[in-house]
N, C-alpha and C positions, 0 to 999 in steps of 0.2 A: 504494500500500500504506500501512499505521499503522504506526507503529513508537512503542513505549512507552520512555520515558526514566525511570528510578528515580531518587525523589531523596530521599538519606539526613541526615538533617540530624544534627546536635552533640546530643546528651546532654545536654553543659552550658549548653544553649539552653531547653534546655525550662524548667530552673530559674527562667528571669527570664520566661518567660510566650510563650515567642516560637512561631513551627508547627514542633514537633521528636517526634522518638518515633515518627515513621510514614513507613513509605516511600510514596510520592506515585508516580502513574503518569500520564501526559496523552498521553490520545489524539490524533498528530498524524498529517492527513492528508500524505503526504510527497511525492505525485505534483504538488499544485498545480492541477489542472486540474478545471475543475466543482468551485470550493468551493460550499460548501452553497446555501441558502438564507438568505437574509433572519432574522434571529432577534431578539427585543426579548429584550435582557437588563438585569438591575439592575445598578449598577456602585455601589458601595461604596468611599466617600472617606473618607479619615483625615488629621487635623493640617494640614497646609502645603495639601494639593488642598481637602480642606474648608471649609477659610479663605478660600482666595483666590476658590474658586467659589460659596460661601455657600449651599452643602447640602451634606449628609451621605450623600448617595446619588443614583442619578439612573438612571431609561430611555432604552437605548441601542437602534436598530434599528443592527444590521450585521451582516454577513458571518462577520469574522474576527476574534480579540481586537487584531489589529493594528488594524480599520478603528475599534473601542474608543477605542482608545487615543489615534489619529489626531484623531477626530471630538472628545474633551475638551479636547486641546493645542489643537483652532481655536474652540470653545464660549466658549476661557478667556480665547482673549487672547495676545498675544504674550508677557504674567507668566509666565502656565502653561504654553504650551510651551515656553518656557526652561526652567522648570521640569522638566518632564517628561520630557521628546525632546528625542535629539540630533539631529546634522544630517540623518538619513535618516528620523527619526520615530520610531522604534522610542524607545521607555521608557527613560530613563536607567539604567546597571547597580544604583544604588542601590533602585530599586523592585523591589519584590518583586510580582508579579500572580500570584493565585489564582483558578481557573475552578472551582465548583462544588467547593472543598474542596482542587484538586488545584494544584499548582505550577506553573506554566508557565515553559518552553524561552522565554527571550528571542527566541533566535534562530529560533523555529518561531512567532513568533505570525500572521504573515500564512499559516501553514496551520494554524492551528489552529482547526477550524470550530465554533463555538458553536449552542446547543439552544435554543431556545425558553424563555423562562423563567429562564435559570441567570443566575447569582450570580456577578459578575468583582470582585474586591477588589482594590484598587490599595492596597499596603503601604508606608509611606513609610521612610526606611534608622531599620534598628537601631540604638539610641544606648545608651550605658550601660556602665558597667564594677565 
């Protein structure tokens, strides 16, 4: 089955420019079994990933936004997965990742099956006061 996660973000978020003001839904497939197919997505790098992998964005074929995420921390280098991923690979809590606009569940990215085409933004932490 999918099950939709809302995610409400802070008011006083939106002020400094950050994704606030909309509730966010992500379709997660939640059974695991037969994820999708194969999908080329764009993956969208900012500040610290941008840097150290010297583009600003990059074509990913895989599965799941986990296998994503996966395939940039070994692309980068032992810099960038430290960076990125902790011991189990999954995206460090500070990252924020966007699929086609929408928020993604940390903890659902290995079900969460990606389209043909979509847009994965890898967010690096909010700074600022």
């Amino acid at each position: 089955g999918y099950t939709a996660w809302p995610v409400h973000l802070s008011p006083r978020r939106e002020k400094r420019g950050a994704f606030v003001g909309a509730r966010v839904h992500a379709q997660v497939n939640t059974q695991n079994d037969n994820i999708g197919r194969v999908a080329q997505v764009l993956v969208k790098l900012y500040t610290t990933l941008k840097d150290r992998l010297k583009k600003p964005q990059m074509w990913i074929e895989a599965r799941t936004a986990a296998d994503v995420v996966r395939t940039i921390a070994q692309e980068g280098g032992p810099e960038v997965a430290a960076l990125l991923v902790d011991e189990q690979g999954f995206p460090k809590n500070h990252f924020i990742l966007t699929l086609d606009s929408e928020i993604l569940d940390r903890a659902a990215l290995d079900k969460t099956e990606l389209k043909e085409n979509s847009v994965l933004h890898i967010f690096p932490p909010i700074s600022g006061g």
